[in-house]
N, CA, C and O atoms as a GROMACS GRO file, in nm:
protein
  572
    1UNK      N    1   0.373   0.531   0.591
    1UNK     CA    2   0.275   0.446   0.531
    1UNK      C    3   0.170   0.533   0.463
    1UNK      O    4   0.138   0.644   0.504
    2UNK      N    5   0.115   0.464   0.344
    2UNK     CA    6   0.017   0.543   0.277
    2UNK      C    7  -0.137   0.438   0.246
    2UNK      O    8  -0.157   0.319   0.220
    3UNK      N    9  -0.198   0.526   0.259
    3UNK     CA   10  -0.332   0.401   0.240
    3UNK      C   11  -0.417   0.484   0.124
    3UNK      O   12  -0.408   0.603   0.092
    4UNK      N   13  -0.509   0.372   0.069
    4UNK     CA   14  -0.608   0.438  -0.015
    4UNK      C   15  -0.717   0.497   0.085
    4UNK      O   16  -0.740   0.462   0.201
    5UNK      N   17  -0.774   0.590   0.012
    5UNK     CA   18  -0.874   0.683   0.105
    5UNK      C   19  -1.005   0.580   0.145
    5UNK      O   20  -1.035   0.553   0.261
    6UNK      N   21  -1.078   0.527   0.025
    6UNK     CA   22  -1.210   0.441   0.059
    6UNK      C   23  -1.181   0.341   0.085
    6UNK      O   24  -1.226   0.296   0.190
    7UNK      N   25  -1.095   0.262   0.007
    7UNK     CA   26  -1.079   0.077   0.023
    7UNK      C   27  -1.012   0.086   0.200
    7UNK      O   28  -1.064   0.026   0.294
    8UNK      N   29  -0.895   0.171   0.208
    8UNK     CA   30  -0.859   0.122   0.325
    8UNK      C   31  -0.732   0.098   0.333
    8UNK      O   32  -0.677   0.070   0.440
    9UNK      N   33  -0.665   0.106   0.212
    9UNK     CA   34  -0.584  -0.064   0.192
    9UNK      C   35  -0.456   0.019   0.173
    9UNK      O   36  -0.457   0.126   0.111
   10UNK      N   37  -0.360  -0.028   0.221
   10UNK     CA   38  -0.234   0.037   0.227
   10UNK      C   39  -0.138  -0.022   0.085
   10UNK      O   40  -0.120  -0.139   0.050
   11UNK      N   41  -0.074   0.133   0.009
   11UNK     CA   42  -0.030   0.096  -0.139
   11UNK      C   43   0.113   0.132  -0.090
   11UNK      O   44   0.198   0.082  -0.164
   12UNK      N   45   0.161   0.202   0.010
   12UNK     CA   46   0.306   0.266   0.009
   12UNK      C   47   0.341   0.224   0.155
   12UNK      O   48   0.251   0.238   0.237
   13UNK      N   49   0.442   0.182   0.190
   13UNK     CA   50   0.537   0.166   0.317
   13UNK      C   51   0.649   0.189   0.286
   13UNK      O   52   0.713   0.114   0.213
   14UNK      N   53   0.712   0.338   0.352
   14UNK     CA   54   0.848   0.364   0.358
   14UNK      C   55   0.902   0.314   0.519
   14UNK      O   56   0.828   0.322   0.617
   15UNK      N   57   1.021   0.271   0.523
   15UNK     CA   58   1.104   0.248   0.666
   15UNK      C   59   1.206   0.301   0.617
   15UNK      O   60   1.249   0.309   0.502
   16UNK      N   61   1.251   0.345   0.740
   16UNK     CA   62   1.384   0.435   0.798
   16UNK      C   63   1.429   0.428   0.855
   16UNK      O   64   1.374   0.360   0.941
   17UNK      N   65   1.577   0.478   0.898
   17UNK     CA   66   1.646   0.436   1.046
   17UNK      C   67   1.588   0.537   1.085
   17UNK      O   68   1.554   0.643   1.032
   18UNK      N   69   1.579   0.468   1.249
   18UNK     CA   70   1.507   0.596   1.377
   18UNK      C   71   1.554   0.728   1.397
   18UNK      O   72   1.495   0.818   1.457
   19UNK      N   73   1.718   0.732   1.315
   19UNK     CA   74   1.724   0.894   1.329
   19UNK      C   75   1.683   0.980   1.219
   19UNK      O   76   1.706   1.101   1.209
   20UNK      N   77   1.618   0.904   1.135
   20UNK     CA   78   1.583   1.007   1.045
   20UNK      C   79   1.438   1.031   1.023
   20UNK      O   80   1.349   0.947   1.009
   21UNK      N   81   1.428   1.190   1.025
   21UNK     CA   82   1.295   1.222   1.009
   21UNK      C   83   1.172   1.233   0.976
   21UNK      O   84   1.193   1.248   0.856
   22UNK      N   85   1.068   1.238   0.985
   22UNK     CA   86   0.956   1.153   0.895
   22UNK      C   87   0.912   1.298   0.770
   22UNK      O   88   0.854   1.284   0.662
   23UNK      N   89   0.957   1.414   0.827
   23UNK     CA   90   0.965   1.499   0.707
   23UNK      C   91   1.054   1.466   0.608
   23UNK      O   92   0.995   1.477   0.501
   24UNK      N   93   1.170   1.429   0.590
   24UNK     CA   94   1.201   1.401   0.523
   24UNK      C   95   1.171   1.273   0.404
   24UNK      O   96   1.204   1.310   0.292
   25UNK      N   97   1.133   1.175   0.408
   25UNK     CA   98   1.067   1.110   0.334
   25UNK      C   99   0.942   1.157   0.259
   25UNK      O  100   0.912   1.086   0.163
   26UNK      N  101   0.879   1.242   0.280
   26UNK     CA  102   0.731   1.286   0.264
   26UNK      C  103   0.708   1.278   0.110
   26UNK      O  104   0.597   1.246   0.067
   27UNK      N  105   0.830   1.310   0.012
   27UNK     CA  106   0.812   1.306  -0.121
   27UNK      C  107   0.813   1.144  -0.168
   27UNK      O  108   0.760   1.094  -0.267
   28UNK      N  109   0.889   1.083  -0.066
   28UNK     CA  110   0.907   0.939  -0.103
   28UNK      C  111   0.738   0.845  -0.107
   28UNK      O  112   0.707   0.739  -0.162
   29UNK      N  113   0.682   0.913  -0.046
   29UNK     CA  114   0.508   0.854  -0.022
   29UNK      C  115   0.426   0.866  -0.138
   29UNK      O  116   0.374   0.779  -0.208
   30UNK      N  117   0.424   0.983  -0.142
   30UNK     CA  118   0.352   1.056  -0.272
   30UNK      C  119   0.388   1.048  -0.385
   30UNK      O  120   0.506   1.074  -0.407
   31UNK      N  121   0.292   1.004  -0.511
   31UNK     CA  122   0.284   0.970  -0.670
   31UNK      C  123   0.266   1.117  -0.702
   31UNK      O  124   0.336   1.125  -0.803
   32UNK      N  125   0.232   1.199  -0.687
   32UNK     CA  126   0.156   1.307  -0.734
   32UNK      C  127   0.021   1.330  -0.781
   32UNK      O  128  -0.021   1.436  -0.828
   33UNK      N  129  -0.053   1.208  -0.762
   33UNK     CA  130  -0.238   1.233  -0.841
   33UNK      C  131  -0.287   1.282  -0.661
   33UNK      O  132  -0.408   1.304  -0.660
   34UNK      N  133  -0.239   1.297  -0.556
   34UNK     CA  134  -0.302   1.303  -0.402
   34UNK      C  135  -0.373   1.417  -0.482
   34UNK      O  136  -0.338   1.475  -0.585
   35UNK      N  137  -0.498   1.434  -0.391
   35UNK     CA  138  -0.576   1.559  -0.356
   35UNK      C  139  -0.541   1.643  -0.245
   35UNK      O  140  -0.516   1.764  -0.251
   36UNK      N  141  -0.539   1.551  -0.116
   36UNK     CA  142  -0.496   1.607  -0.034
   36UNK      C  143  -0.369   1.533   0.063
   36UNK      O  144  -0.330   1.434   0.000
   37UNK      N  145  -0.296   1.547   0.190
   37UNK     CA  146  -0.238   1.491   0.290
   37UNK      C  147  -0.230   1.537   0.364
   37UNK      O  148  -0.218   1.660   0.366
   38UNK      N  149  -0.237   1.428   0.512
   38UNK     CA  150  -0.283   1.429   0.619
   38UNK      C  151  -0.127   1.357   0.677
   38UNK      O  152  -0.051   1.276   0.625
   39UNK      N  153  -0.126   1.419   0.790
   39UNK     CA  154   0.007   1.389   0.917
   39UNK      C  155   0.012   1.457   0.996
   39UNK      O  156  -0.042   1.566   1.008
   40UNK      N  157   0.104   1.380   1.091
   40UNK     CA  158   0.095   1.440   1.228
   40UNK      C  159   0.193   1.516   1.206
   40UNK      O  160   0.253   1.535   1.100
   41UNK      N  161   0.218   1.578   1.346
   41UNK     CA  162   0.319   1.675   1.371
   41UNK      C  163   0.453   1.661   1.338
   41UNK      O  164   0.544   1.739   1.363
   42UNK      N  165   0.457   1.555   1.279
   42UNK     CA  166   0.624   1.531   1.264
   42UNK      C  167   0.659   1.544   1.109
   42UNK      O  168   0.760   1.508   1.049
   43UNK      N  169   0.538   1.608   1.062
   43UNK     CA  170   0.518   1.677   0.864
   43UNK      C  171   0.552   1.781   0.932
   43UNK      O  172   0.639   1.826   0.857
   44UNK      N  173   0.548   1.842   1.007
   44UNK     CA  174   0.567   2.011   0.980
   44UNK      C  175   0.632   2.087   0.918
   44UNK      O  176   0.737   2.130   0.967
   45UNK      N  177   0.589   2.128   0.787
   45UNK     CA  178   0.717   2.198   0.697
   45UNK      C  179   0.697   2.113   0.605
   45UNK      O  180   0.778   2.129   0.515
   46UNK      N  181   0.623   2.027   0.587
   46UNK     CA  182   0.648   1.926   0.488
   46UNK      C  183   0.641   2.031   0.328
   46UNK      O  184   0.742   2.037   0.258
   47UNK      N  185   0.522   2.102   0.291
   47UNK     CA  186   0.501   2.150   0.210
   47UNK      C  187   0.598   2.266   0.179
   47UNK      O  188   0.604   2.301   0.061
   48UNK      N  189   0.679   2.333   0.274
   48UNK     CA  190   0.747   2.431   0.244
   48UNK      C  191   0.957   2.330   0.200
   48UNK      O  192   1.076   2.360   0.186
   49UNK      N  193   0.904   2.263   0.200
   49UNK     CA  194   1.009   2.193   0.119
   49UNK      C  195   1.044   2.156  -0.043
   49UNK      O  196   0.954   2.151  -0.128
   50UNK      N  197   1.173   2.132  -0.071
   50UNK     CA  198   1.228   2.206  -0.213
   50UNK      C  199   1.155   2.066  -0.284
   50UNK      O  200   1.074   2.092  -0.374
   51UNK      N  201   1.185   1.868  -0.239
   51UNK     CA  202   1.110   1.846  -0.320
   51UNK      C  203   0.973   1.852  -0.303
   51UNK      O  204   0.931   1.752  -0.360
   52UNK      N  205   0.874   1.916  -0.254
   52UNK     CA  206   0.743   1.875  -0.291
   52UNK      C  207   0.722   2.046  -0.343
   52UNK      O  208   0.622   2.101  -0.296
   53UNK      N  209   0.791   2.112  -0.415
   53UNK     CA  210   0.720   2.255  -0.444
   53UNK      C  211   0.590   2.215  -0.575
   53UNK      O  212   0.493   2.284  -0.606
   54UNK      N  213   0.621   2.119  -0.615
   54UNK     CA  214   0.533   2.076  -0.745
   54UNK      C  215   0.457   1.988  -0.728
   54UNK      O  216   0.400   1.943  -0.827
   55UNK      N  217   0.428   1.930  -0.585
   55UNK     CA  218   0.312   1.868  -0.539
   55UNK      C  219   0.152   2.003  -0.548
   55UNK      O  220   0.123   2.123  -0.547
   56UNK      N  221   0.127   1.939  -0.551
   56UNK     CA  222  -0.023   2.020  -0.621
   56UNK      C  223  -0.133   1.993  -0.516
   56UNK      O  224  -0.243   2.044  -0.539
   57UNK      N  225  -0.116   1.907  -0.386
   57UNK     CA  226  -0.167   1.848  -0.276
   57UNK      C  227  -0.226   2.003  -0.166
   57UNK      O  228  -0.207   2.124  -0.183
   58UNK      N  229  -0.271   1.958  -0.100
   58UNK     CA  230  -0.379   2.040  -0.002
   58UNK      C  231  -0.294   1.958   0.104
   58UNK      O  232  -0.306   1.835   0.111
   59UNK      N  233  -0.205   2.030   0.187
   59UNK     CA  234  -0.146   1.997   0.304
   59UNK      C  235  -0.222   2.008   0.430
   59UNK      O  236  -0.258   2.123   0.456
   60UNK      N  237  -0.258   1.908   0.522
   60UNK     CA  238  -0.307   1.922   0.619
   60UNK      C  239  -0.256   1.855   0.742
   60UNK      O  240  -0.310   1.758   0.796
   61UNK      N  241  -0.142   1.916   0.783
   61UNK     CA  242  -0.070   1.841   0.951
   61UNK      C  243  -0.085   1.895   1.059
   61UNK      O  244  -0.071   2.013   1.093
   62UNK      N  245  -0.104   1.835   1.095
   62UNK     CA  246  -0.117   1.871   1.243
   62UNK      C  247  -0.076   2.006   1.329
   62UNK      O  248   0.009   2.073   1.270
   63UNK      N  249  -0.106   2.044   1.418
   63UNK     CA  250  -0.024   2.161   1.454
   63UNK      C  251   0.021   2.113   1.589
   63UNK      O  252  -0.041   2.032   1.658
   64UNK      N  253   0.153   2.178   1.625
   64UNK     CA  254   0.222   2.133   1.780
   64UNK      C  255   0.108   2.185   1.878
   64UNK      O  256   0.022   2.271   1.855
   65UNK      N  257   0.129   2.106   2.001
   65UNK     CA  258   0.052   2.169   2.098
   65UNK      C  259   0.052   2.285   2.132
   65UNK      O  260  -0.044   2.360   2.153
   66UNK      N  261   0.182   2.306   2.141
   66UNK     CA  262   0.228   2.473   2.188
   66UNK      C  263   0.148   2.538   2.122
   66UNK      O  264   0.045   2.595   2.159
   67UNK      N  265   0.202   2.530   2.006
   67UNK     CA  266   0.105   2.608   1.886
   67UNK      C  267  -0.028   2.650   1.894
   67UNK      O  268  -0.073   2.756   1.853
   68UNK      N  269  -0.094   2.551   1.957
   68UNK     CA  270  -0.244   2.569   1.979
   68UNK      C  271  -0.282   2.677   2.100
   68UNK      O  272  -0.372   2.761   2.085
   69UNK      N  273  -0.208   2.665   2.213
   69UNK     CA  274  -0.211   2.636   2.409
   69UNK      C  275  -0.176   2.835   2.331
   69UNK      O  276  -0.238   2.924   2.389
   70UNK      N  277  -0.102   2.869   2.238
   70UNK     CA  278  -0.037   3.005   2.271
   70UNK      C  279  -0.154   3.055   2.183
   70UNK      O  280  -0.132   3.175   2.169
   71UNK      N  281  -0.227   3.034   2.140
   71UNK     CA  282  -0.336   3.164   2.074
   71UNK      C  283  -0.427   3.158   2.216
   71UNK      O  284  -0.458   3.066   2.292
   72UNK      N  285  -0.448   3.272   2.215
   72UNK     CA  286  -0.474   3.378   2.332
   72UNK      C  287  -0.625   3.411   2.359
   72UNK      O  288  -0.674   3.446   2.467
   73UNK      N  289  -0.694   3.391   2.226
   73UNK     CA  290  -0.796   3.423   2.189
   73UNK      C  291  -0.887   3.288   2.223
   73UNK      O  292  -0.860   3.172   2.190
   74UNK      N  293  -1.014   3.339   2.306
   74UNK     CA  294  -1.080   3.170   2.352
   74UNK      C  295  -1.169   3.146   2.227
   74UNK      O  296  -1.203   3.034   2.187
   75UNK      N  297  -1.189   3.217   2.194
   75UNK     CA  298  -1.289   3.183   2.059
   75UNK      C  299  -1.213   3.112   1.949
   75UNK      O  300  -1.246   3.009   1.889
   76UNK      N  301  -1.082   3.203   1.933
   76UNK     CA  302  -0.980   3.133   1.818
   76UNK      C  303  -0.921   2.973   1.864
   76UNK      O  304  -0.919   2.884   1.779
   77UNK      N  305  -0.876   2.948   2.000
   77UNK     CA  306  -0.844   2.853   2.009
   77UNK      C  307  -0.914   2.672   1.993
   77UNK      O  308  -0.881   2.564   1.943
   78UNK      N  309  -1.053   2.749   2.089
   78UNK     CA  310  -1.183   2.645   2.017
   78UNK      C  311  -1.221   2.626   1.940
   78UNK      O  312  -1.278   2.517   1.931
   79UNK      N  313  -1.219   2.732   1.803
   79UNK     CA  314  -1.226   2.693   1.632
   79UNK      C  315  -1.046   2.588   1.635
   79UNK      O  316  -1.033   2.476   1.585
   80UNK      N  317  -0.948   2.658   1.696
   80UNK     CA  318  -0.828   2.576   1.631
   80UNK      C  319  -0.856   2.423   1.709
   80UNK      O  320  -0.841   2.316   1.651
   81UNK      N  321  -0.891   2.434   1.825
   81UNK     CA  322  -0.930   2.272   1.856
   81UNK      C  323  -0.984   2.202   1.773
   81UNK      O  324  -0.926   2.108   1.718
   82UNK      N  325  -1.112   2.236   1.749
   82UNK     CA  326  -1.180   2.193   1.655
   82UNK      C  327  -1.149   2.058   1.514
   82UNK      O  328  -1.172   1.942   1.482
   83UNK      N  329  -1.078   2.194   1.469
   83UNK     CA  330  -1.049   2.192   1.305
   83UNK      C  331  -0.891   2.062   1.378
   83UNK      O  332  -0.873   1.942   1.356
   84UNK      N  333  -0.861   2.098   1.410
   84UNK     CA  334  -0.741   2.011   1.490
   84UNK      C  335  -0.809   1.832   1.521
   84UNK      O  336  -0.757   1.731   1.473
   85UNK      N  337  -0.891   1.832   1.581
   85UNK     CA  338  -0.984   1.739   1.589
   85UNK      C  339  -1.066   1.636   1.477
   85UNK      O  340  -1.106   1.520   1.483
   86UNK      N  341  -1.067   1.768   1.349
   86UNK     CA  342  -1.117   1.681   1.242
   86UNK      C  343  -0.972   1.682   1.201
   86UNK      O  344  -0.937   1.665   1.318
   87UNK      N  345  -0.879   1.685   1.149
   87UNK     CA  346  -0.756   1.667   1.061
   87UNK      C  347  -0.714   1.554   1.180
   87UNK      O  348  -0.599   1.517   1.162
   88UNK      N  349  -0.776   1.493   1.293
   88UNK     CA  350  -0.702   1.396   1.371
   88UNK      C  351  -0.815   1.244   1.329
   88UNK      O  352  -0.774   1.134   1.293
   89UNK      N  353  -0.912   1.272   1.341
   89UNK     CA  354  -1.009   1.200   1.292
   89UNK      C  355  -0.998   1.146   1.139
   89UNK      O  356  -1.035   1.033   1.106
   90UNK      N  357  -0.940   1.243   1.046
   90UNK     CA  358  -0.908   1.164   0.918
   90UNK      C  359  -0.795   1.100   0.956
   90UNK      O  360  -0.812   0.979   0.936
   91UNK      N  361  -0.665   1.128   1.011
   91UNK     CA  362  -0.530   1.030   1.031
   91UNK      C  363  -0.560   0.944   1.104
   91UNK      O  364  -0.464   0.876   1.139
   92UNK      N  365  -0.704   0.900   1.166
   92UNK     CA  366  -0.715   0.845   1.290
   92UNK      C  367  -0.799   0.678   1.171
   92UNK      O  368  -0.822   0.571   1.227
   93UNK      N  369  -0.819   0.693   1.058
   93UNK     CA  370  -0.856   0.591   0.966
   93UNK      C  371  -0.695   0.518   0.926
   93UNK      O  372  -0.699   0.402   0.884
   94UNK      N  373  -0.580   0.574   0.938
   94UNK     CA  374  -0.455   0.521   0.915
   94UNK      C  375  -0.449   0.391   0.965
   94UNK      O  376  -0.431   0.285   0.906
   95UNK      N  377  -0.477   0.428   1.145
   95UNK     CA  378  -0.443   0.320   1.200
   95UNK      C  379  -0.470   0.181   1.192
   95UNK      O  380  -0.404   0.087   1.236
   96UNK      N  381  -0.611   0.183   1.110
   96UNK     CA  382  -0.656  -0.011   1.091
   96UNK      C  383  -0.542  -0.093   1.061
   96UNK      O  384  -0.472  -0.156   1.140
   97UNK      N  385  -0.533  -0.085   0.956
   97UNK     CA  386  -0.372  -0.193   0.904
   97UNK      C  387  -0.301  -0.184   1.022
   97UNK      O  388  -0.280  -0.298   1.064
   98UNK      N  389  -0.239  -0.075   1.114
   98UNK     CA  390  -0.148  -0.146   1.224
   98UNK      C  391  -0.240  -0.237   1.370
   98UNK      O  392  -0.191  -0.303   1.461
   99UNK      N  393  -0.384  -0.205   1.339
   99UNK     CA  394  -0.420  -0.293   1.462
   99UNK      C  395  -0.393  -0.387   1.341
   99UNK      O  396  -0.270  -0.390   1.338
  100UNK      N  397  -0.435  -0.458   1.250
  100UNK     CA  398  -0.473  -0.592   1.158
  100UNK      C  399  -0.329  -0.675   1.264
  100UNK      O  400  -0.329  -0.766   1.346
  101UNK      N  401  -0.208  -0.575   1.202
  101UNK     CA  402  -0.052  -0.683   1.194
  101UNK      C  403  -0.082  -0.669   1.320
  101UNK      O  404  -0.119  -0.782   1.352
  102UNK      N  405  -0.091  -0.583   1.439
  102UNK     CA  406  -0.054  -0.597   1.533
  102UNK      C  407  -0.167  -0.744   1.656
  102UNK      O  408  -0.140  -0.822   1.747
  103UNK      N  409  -0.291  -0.701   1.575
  103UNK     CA  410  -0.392  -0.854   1.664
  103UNK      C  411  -0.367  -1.003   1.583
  103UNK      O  412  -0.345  -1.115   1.629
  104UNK      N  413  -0.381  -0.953   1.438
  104UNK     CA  414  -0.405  -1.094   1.348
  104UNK      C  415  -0.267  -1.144   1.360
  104UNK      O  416  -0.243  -1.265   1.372
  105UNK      N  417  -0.183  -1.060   1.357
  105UNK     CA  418  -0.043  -1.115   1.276
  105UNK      C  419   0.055  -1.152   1.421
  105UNK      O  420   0.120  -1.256   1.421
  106UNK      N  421   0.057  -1.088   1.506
  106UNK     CA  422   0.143  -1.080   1.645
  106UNK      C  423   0.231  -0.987   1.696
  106UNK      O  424   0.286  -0.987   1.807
  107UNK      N  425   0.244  -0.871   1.566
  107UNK     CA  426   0.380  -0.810   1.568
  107UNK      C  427   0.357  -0.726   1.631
  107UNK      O  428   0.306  -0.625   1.583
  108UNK      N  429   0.389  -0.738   1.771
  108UNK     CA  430   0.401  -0.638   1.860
  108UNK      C  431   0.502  -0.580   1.902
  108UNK      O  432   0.487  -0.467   1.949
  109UNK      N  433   0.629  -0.638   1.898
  109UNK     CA  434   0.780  -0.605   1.932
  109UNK      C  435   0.872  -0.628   1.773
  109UNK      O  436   0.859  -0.702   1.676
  110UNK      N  437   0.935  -0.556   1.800
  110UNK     CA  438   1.013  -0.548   1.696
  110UNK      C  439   1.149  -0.583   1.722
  110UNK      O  440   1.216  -0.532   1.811
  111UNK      N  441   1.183  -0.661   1.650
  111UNK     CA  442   1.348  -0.709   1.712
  111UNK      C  443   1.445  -0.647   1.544
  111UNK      O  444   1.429  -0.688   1.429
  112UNK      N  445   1.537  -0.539   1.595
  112UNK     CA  446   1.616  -0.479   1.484
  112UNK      C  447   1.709  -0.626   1.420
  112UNK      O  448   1.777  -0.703   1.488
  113UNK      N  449   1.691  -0.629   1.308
  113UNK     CA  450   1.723  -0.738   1.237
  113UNK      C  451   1.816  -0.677   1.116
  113UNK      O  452   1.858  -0.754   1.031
  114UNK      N  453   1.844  -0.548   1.111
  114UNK     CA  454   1.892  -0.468   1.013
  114UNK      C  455   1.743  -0.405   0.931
  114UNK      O  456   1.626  -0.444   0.936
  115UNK      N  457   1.807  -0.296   0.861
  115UNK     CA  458   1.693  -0.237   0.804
  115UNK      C  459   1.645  -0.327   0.651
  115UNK      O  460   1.529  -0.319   0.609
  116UNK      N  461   1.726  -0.389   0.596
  116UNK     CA  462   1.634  -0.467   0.471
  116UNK      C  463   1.591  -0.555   0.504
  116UNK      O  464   1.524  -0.615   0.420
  117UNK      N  465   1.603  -0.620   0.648
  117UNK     CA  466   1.557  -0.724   0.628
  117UNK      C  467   1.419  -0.683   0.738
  117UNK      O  468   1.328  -0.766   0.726
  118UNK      N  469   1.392  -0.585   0.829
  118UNK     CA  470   1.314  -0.554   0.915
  118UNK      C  471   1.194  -0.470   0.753
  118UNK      O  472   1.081  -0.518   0.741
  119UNK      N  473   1.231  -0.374   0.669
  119UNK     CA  474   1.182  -0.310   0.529
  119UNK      C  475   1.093  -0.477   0.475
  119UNK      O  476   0.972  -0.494   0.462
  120UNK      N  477   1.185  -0.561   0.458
  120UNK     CA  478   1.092  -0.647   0.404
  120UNK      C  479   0.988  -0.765   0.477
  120UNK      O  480   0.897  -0.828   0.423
  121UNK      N  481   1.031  -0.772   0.605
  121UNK     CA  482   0.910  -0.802   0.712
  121UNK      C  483   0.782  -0.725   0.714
  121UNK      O  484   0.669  -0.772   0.702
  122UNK      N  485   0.826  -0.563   0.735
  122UNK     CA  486   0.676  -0.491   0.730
  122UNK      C  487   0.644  -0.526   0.604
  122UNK      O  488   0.579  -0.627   0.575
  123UNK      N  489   0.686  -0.446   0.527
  123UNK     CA  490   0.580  -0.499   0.340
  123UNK      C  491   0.542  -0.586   0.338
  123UNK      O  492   0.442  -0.581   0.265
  124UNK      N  493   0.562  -0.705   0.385
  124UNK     CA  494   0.500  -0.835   0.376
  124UNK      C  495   0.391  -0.844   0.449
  124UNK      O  496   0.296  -0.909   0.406
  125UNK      N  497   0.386  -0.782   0.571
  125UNK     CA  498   0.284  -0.809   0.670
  125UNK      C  499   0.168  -0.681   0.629
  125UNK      O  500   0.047  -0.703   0.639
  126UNK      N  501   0.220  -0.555   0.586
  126UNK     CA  502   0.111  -0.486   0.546
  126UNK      C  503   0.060  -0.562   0.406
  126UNK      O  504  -0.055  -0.540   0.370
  127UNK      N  505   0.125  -0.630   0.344
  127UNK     CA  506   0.067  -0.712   0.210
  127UNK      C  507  -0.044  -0.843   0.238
  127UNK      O  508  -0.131  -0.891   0.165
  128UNK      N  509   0.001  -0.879   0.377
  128UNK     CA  510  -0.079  -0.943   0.446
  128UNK      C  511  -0.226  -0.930   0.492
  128UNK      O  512  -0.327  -1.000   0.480
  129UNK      N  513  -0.195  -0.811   0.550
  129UNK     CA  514  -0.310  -0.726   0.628
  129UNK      C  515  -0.398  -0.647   0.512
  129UNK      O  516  -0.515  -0.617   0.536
  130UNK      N  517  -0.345  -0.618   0.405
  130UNK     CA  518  -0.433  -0.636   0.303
  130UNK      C  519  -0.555  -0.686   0.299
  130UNK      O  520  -0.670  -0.654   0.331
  131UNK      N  521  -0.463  -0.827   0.221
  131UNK     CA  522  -0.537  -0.958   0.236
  131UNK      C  523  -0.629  -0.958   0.308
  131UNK      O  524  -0.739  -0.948   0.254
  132UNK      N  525  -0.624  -0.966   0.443
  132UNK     CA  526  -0.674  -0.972   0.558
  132UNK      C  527  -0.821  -0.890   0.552
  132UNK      O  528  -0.929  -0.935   0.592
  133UNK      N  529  -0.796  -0.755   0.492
  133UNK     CA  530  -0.876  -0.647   0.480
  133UNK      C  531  -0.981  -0.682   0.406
  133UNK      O  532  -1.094  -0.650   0.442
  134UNK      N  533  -0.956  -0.766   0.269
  134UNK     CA  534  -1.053  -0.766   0.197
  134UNK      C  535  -1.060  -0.910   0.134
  134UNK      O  536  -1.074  -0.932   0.014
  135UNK      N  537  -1.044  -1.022   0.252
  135UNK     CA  538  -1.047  -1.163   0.252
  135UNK      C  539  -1.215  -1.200   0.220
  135UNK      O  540  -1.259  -1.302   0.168
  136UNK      N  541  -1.289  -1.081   0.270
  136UNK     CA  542  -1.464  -1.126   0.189
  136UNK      C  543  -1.484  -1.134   0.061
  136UNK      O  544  -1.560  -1.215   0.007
  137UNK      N  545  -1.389  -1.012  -0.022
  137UNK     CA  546  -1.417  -1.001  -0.086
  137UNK      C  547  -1.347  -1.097  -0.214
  137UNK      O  548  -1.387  -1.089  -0.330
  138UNK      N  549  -1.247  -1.180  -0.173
  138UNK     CA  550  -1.149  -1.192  -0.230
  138UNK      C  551  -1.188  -1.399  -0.246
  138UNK      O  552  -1.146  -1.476  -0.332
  139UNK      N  553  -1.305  -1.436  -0.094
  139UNK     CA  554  -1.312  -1.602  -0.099
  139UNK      C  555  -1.483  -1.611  -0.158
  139UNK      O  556  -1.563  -1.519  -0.142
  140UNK      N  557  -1.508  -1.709  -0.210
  140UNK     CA  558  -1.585  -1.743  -0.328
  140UNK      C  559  -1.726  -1.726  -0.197
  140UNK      O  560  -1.701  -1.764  -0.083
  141UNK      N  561  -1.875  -1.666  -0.231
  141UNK     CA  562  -1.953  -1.661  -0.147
  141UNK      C  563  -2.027  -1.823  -0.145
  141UNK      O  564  -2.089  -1.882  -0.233
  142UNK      N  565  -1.999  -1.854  -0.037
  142UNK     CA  566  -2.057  -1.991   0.058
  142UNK      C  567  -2.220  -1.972   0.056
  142UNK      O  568  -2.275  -1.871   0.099
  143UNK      N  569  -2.288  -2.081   0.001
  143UNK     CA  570  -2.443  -2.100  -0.024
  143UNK      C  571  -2.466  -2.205   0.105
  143UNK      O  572  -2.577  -2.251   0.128
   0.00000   0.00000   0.00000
């Protein structure tokens, strides 16, 4: 899923079957105008991949725990907490749209229905939750 940075508002939803990786889609998200991107640990490598060499983006994912737990250095590791902490705090604005579907809408369980037809349930409901998002702005102001 991809959202706009200020509005909020989610412009991209890719789905996949569960065995496939969320690195792999990563070019499928991205238009190319990004400044930057943000993901969790399951981007890793995203940028050192063949299609995004011409993404022009500021990669910022996450790092594995391990990753962190093995620098040795207490000073280095509390700057890597840190900085770890803010790159979690920006992905941590993702989540609105899934509380929206998941309180407003109900969708808490997912029943596999096949993938086009489960692909066009979410889009609908993040098209929803939209809505939802910016329903002030969108119904006539009441005097």
């Amino acid at each position: 899923m991809k959202r706009y940075e200020f509005s909020g508002l989610v412009h991209h939803v890719q789905c996949t079957a569960a065995n496939v990786a969320d690195v792999t889609v990563t070019h499928a998200l991205l238009h190319g105008k990004e400044d930057s991107v943000f993901g969790d640990s399951g981007y890793t490598g995203a940028e050192k991949r063949d299609e995004l060499q011409s993404c022009e983006a500021a990669f910022f994912i996450a790092a594995k725990r391990s990753t962190i737990q093995a620098i040795g250095n207490k000073r280095a590791r509390a700057w890597a907490e840190r900085w770890e902490h803010f790159k979690a705090s920006v992905r941590a604005k993702v989540e609105h749209p899934f509380r929206v579907i998941k309180r407003q809408f109900g969708y808490t369980k997912v029943r596999y229905r096949g993938l086009a037809k489960n692909t066009a349930q979410v889009q609908t409901l993040f098209a929803l939750s939209n809505l939802w998002m910016v329903r002030r702005h969108l119904l006539p102001a009441r005097g």
